[in-house]
LODO-815586 format. One record per residue (C-alpha): residue number from 0; residue in one letter; x, y, z. Coordinates in steps of 0.05 Angstrom, whole numbers. Example, Ala and Ser with C-alpha at 12.3 -4.5 7.8 and 13.67 -1.06 7.14 Angstrom:
<rs>
(r 0; "A"; (246; -90; 156)),
(r 1; "S"; (273; -21; 143)),
</rs>
This chain:
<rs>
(r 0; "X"; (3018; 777; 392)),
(r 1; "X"; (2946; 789; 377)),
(r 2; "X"; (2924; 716; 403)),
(r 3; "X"; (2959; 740; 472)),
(r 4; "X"; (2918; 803; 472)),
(r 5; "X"; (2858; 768; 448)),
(r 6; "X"; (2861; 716; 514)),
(r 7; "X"; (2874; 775; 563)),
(r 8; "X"; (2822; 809; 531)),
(r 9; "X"; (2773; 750; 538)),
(r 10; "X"; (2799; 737; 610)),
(r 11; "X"; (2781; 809; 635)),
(r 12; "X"; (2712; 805; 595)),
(r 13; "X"; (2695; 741; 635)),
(r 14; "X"; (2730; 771; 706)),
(r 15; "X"; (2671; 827; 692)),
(r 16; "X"; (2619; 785; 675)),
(r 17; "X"; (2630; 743; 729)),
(r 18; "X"; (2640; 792; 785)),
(r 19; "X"; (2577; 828; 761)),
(r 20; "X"; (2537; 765; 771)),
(r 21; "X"; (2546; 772; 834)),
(r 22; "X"; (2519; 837; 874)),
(r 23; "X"; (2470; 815; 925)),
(r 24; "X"; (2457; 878; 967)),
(r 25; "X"; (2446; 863; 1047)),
(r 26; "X"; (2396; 913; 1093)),
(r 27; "X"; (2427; 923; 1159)),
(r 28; "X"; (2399; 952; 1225)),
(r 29; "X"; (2419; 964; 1297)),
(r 30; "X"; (2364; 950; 1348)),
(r 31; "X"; (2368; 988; 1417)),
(r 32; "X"; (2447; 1006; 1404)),
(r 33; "X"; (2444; 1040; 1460)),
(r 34; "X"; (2446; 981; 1505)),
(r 35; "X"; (2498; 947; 1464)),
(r 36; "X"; (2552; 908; 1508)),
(r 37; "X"; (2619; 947; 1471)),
(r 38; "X"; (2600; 983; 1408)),
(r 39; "X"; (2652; 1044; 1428)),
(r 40; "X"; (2696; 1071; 1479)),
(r 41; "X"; (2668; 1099; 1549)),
(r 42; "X"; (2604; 1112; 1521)),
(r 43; "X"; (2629; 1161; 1464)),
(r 44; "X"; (2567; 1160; 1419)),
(r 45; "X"; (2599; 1191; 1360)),
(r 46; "X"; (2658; 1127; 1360)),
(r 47; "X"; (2601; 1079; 1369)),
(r 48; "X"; (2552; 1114; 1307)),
(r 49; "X"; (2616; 1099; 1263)),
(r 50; "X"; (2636; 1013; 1288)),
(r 51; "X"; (2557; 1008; 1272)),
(r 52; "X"; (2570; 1049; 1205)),
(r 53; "X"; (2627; 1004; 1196)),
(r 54; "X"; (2598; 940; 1207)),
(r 55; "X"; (2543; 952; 1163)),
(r 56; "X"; (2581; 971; 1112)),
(r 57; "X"; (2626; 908; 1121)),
(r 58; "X"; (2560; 863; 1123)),
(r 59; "X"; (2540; 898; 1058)),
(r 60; "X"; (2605; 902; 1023)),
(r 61; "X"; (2602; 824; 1028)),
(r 62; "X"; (2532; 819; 999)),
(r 63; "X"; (2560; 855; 939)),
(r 64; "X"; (2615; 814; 926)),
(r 65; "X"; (2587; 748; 949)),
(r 66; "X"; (2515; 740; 941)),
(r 67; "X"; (2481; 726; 871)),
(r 68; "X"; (2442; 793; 850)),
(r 69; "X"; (2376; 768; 858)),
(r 70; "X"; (2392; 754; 934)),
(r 71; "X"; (2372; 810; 989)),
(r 72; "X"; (2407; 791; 1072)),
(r 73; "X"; (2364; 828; 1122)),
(r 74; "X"; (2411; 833; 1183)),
(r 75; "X"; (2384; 857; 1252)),
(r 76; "X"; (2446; 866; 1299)),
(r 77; "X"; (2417; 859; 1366)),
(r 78; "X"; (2495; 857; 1409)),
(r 79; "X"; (2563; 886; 1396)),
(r 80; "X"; (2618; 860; 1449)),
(r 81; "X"; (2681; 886; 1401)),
(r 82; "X"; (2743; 854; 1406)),
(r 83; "X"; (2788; 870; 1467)),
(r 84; "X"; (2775; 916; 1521)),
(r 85; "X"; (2792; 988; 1543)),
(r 86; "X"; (2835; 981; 1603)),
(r 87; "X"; (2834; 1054; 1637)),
(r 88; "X"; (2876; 1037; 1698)),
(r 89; "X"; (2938; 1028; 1651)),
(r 90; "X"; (2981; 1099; 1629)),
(r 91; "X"; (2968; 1096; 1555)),
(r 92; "X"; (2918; 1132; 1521)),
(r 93; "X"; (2843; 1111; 1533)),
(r 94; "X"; (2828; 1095; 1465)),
(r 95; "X"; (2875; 1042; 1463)),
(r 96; "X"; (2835; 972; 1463)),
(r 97; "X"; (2879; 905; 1500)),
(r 98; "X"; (2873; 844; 1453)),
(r 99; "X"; (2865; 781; 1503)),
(r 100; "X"; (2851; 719; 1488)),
(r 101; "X"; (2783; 724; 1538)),
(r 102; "X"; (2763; 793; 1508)),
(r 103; "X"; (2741; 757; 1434)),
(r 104; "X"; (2687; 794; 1393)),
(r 105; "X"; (2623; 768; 1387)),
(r 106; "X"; (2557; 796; 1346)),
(r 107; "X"; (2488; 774; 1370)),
(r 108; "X"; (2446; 784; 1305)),
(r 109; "X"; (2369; 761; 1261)),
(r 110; "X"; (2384; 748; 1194)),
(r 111; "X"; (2329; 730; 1134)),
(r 112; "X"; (2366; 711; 1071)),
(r 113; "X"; (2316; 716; 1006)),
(r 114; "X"; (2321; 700; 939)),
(r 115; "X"; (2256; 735; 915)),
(r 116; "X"; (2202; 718; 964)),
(r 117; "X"; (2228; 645; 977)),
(r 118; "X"; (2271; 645; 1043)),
(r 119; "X"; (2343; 618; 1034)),
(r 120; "X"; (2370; 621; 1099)),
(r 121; "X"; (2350; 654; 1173)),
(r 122; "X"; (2349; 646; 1242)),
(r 123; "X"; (2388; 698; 1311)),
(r 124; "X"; (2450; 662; 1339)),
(r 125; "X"; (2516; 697; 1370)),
(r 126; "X"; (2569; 705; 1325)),
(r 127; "X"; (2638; 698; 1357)),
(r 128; "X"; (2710; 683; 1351)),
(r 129; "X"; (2743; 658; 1419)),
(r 130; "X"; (2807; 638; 1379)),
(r 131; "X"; (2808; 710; 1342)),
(r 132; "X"; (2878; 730; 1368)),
(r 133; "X"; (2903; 657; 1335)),
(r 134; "X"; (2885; 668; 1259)),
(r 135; "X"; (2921; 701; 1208)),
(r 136; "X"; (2879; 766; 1198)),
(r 137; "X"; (2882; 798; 1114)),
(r 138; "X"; (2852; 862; 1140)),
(r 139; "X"; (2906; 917; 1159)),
(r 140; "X"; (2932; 928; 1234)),
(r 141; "X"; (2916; 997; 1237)),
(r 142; "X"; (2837; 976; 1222)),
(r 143; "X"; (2799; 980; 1278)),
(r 144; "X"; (2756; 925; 1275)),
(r 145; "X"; (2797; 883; 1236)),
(r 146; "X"; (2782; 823; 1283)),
(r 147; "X"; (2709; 839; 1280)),
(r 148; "X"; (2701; 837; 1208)),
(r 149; "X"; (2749; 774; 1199)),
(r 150; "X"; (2695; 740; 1245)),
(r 151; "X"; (2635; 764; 1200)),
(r 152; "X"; (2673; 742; 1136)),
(r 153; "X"; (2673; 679; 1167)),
(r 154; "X"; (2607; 672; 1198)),
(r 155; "X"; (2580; 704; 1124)),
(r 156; "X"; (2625; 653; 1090)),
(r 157; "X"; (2596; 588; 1125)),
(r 158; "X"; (2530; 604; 1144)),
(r 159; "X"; (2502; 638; 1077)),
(r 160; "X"; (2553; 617; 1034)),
(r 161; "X"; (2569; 543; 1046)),
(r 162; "X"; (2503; 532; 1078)),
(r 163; "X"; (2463; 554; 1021)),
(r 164; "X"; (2505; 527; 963)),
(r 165; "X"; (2498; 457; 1009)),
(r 166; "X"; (2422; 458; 1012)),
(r 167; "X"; (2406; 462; 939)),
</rs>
């Protein structure tokens, strides 16, 4: 009985150690939000201040869990265009955003990833998902951004992940 408890209790020790390895911290910051393409319904600055809350705290959420501690992710998001569109001609509600498969998300951004001062990873591209409405998505149906963070988990996933682990 004890050697069972023993193993579980090495097994959680080394869960802990491992998952504190790893909490790489991320700096993210909006330039000119204002002229974003979609960041927010109609305009409604209060709804947009909280996607770009939302999506930094999704950028740094994944440095946490997925970048070694000594690692710092500067992220500049220069475009939002969300996923799906607000259609106002139809009778539902106007917050109501139509998935399509032409309205995808996509997140134009500058990234620097550092390990001390020696540069990992960097460069400004457009992060998108024209096939978002195809994938199985883990995040919850009543998230609002559920298909924008599934396309950063990706883009994070093999551009700093992959990409990093491949170059060493």
């Amino acid at each position: 009985m004890w050697r069972i408890l023993d193993r579980w209790l090495l097994a959680l020790l080394m869960a802990g150690l491992s998952a504190g390895a790893l909490a790489g911290s991320a700096h993210v910051s909006f330039l000119n939000p204002e002229k974003f393409t979609d960041i927010g319904p109609y305009g409604d600055e209060r709804e947009a201040a909280q996607n770009r809350s939302e999506i930094a705290r999704h950028i740094e959420r994944l440095a946490a869990r997925k970048l070694p501690a000594d690692q710092v992710l500067e992220v500049a998001v220069l475009d939002v265009d969300l996923a799906g569109n607000f259609e106002p001609w139809h009778f539902w509600p106007r917050d109501v955003r139509v998935m399509r498969t032409v309205t995808w998300p996509s997140i134009k951004l500058r990234y620097v990833l550092k390990q001390g001062e020696q540069v990992l990873a960097g460069g400004q591209e457009t992060v998108s998902d024209m096939a978002y409405l195809d994938h199985i998505n883990s995040y919850s149906s009543s998230d609002p951004l559920r298909y924008d963070k599934r396309m950063l988990d990706r883009w994070f996933q093999q551009r700093l992940i992959e990409r990093t682990a491949a170059s060493r």
